[in-house]
N, C-alpha and C positions, 0 to 999 in steps of 0.2 A: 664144807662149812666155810662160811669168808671169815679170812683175818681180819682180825681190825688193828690198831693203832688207836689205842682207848686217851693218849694223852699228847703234843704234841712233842713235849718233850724224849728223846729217846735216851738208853741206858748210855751210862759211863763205860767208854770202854776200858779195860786192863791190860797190858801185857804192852813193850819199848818202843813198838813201832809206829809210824806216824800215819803209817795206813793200817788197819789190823782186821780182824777175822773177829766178829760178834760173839763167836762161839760162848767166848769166855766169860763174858758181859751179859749173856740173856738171860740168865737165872734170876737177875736183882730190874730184870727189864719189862714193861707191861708190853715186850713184843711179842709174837708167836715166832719161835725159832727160824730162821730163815727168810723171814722176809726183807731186812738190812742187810746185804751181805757184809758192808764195810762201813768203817766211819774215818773222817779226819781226828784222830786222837784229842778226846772231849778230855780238859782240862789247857789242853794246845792255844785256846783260843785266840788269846792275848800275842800268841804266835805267827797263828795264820793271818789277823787281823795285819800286824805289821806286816808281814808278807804282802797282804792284800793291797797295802797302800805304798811301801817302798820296793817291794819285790814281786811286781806283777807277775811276771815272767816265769818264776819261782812257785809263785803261789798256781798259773794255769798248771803249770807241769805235775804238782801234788795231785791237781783236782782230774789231768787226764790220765791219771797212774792209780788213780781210787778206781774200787767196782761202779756198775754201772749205776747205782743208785747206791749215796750215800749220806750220811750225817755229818753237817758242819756246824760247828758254833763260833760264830762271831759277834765278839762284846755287844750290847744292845740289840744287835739284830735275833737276839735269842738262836735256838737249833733250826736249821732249813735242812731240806732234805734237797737234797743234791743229784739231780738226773741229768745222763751224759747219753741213754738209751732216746734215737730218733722216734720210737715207738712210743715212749713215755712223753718225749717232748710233745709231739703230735696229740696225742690225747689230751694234755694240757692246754694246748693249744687251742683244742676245740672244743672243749670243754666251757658253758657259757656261765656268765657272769650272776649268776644266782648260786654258782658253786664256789667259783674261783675267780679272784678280783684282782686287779693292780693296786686302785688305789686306798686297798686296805693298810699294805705294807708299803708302798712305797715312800711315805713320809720319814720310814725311818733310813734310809738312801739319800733323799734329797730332798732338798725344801721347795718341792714343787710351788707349791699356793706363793711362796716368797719371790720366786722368779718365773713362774709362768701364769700365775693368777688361779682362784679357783674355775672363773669362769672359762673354761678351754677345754680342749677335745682333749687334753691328758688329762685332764680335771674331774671330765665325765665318766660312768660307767654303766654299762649293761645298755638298755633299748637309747638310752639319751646319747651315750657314746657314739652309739653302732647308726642311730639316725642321723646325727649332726657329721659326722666322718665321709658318710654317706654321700653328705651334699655336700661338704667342700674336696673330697678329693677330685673332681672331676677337673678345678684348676690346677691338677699337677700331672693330670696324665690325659693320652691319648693326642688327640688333638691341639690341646694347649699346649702338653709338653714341645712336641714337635717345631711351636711357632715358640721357642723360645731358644731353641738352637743356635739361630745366627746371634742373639744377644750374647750366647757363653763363648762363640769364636771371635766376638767384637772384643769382650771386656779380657781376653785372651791375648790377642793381639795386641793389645793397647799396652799389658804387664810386659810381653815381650821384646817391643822398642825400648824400655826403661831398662832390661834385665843385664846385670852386668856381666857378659860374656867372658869365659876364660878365667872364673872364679869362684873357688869354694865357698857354698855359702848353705846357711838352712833351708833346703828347699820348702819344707812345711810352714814357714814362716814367710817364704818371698811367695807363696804362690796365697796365702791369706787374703791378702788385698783383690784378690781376683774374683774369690769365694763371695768376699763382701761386697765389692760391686756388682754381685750378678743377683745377690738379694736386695740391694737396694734398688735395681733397675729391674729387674723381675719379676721380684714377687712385690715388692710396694711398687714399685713402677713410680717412681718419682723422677718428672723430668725438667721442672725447671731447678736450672743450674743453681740458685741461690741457696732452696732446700734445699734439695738433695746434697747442698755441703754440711750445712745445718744437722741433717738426715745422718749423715755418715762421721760427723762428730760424736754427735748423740749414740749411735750404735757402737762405736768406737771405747767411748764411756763406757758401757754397758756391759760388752767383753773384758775390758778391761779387769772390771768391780770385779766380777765371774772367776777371771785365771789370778789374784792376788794370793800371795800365800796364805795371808788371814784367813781370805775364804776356803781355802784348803783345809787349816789346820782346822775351821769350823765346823767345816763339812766332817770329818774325824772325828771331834770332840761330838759333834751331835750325834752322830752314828753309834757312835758308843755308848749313847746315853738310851739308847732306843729312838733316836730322833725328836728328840728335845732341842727344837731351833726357837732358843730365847737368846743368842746372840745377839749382839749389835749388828745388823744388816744396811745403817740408816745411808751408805754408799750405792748399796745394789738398789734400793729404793728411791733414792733420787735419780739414779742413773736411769731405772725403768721408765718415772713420771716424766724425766724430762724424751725421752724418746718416743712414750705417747701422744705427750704435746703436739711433736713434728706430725705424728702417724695422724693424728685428730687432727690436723690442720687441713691434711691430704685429703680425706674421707670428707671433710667440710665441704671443699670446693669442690669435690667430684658429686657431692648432693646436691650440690645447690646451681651443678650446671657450667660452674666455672672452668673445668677441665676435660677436652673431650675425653671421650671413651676409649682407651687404650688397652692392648691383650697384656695383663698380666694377674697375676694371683689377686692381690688385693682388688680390680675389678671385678673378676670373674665372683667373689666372693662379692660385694655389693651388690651384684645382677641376681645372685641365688635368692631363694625364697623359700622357705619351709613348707612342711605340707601344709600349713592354716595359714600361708601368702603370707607369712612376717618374713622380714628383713635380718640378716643376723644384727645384732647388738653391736654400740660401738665400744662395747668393752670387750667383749667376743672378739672382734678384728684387732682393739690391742692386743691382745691376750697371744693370737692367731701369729700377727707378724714377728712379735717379740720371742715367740716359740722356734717358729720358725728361722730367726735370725741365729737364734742360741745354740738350735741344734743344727741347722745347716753348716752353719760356720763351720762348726769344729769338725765336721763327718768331713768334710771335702778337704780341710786341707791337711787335718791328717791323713787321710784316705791316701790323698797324692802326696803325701810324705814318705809315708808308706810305699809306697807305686816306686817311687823314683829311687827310695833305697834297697829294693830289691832286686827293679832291674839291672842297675846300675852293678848288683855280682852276678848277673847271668846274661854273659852275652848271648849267647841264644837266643832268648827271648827277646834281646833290645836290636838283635837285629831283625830277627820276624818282626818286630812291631813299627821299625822301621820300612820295610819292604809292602808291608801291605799299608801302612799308611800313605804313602809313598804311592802307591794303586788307585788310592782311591778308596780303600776299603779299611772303615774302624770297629769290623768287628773283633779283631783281634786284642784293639783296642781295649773293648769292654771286657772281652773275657781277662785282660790282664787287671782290670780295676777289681772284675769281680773272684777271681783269684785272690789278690791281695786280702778284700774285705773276707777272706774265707781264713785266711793264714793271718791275719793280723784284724781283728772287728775291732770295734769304738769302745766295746765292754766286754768282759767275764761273762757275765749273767745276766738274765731276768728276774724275774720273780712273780709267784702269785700267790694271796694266802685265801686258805681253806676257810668258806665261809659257811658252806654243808657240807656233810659228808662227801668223801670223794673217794670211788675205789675205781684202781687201777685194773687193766683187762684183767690181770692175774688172783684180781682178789683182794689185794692189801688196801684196806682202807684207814683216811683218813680222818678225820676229827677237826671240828672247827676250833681254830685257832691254831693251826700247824702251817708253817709257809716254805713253798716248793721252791726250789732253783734250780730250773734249767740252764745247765754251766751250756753257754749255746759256744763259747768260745774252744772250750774245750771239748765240745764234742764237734767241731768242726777239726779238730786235730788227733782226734781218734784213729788210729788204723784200722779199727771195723769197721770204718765209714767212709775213711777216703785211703784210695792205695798212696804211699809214701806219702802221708800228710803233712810231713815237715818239708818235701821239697813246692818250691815254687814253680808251680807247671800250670801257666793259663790254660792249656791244650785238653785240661780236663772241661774246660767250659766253651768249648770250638762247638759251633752246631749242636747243643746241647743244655739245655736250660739246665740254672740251676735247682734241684730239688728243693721242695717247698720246706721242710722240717730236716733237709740236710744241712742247707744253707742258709743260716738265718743271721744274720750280723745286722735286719732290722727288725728281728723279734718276728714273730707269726700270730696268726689268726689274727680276731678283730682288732687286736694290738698293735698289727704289724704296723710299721712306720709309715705314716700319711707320704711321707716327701722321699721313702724309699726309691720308688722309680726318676723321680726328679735327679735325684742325687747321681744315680748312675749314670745319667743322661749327661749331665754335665761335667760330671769327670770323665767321660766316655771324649766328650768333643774338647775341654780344657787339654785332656792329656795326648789329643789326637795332632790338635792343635798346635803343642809343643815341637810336637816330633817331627813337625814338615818344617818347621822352623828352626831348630836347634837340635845340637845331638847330644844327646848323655854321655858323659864320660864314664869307664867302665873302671871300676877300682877293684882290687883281688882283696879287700881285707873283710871279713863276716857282716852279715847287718848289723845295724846296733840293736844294743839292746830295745827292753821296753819300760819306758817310763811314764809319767804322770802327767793329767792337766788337769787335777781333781779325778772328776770320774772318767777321763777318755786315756783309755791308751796311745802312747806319742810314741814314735822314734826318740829315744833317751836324747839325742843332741839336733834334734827338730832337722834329721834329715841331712847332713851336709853331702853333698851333690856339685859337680860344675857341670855349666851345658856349654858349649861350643856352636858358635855360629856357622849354621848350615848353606853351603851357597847354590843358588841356584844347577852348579854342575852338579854337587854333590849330590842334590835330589835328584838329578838326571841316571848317573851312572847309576842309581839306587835297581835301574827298572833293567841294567843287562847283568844285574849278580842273581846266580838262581836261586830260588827260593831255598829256604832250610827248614825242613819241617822235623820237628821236634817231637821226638817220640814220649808216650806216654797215654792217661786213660783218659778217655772221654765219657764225663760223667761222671755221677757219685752214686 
């Protein structure tokens, strides 16, 4: 007979502990015995909630020390059930959009429609989603990605003569400007010099609105409210219209002929055509670049915030990464970004909520109006998923793709992040980049902590780091020390 889950709400549990055993709780519960093994202690809320926002750190470690499926309650966001099993995540995953939705629950997260518009591919769901995705990612991968390589060594280079050598500073912070010119030259592809300052003001603004504490504290007060965003926002809303302006000025002149035809995102999206030969919308491409800038931004340079303060306590690794950079060769590279993104991702969680029935291979079913959370953060730091998940070992990702539903720091299935492969691509050549030109100094003190930028996990002090100017011997002698290869698993 299948279980069901007749309400989404689950029982209260009883007895001191902050993780505990259902047993005791099922009697006053419309579950059938066993199918929750555990819950985050329901009445804790108001708990885990500050956890959630001032003690990141704190709060992953609760959620990868609960069973593999669990109940959590966070103010407004009501009860979500809690999966850290790659088998559960997976089903979720692929599981289509007439069952399970984003943008049912994601409102109460983030005020998407307030900063990405409703017209846009987060905006979409199910065949509109899955169609429109369809046709614009092909400017972030394959072909296009590849011709956009030299642009991320150019706008690299460029940060690198300014960089102040022989000093401590916030790497996440000094490598930002880097992030931002490679979308402003990129993916808008803006090249006369006068906009693209205009361009980079405007963006500037817009980041800005975004990381203020207000929008922090608002971002909180709404979440708690169930995402109730009647704030005052009239900062991030000017800051948006005035960066369309520029973006509608660009799209203006590339219609009308005034700009030749250049490879970058916001072209390749002009050139596309729907299957009935429409053009996307010029609010679709605000909608597109502004997303794009919002969530680029912040993934790359925390990402190599991240990157630089973990090398920076394993020599090991900073000198293989030197050695084979040094070669010729950045695959080593990537596997250390995409290590990082595995040991430190942008978020906790996804989410999706039950819009039909949903039952899991085992049985247990769902109920519409119940919403799932795939802690993808913490089960990227499971030990039945990766051997020693707390150490930092690129070497599990040497010759070895990462698993689709092990490794997800951009979410999976039709969800998964448009500008995923982008992202790696350029932190791949950014960080490649660094290392022929400067060396990381290596300091014996822990990483930092993990702290906040609203919804992104940051390095608590944005990274501090010195690099040291590399001199042309130094890369020489690089190529007669022998290789060191670093034991550990390959794969997950």
């Amino acid at each position: 007979m299948t279980a069901t889950l007749d309400t989404p709400l689950p029982p209260r549990l009883q007895g001191p502990g902050a993780v505990g055993d259902l047993a005791g709780a099922l009697e006053h519960s419309p579950l059938v015995p066993g199918l929750l093994p555990g819950t985050l202690r329901r009445g804790m809320g108001v708990v885990h909630a500050a956890e959630y926002w001032a003690r990141p750190d704190r709060f992953i470690r609760r959620c990868i020390d609960a069973p593999k499926r669990f109940t959590l309650d966070l103010p407004g966001a009501g009860t979500m059930i809690g999966l850290r099993d790659p088998h559960d995540i997976k089903q979720v995953f692929t599981t289509g959009a007439s069952t399970l939705t984003m943008t049912s629950v994601s409102r109460k997260f983030f005020p998407h429609a307030e900063i990405f518009g409703e017209d846009s591919i987060i905006g979409y769901e199910g065949a509109q989603h899955y169609s429109m995705k369809r046709l614009a990612a092909p400017s972030m991968h394959g072909k296009a990605l590849a011709s956009y390589e030299e642009a991320f060594r150019l706008r690299t280079e460029e940060a690198l003569a300014r960089w102040p050598y022989g000093t401590a500073v916030p790497f996440r912070t000094m490598v930002a400007p880097i992030a931002l010119e490679i979308i402003l030259t990129t993916i808008v592809g803006v090249t006369d010099p006068a906009r693209l300052s205009v361009l980079r003001e405007r963006a500037q603004d817009l980041l800005k609105a975004i990381s203020t504490t207000k929008f922090a504290l608002q971002t909180v007060w709404a979440t708690t409210r169930g995402g109730v965003w009647d704030g005052n926002y009239s900062d991030i809303v000017a800051a948006r219209a005035a960066l369309d302006a520029v973006v509608a000025a660009e799209i203006r002149d590339r219609r009308n002929g005034n700009l030749p035809d250049q490879p970058d995102v916001l072209q390749l999206l002009l050139d596309t055509r729907t299957e009935d030969g429409e053009a996307f919308s010029d609010v679709f491409l605000h909608n597109t670049m502004a997303g794009l800038l919002i969530a680029g931004f912040e993934t790359t340079a925390t990402t190599l915030g991240w990157t630089a303060n973990l090398i920076t306590r394993e020599p090991r690794v900073l000198q293989r990464l030197e050695d084979t950079v040094d070669s010729g060769d950045d695959s080593y590279a990537e596997a250390v970004v995409t290590e990082t993104l595995r040991l430190r991702p942008p978020g906790v969680f996804t989410f999706r909520g039950v819009v039909a029935p949903f039952t899991f291979d085992d049985g247990l079913t769902l109920q519409p109006g119940s919403v799932l959370a795939p802690m993808l953060g913490p089960m990227m730091r499971d030990p039945d998923v990766y051997d020693a998940p707390e150490e930092f070992r690129p070497e599990r990702f040497v010759d070895e793709r990462p698993g689709t539903y092990t490794w997800t720091p951009f979410g999976g299935g039709s969800r998964r992040c448009m500008g995923g492969a982008f992202s790696i691509a350029e932190m791949r050549v950014i960080l490649a980049t660094i290392v022929r030109q400067a060396r990381f100094r290596a300091v014996d003190t822990p990483p930092e902590s993990i702290g906040r930028a609203n919804i992104i996990l940051i390095p608590k002090e944005n990274a501090i780091v010195t690099l040291d100017r590399r001199t042309p011997a130094a890369r020489r002698s690089a190529h007669a020390r022998p290789a060191q290869t670093a034991s550990g698993i390959t794969g997950a």
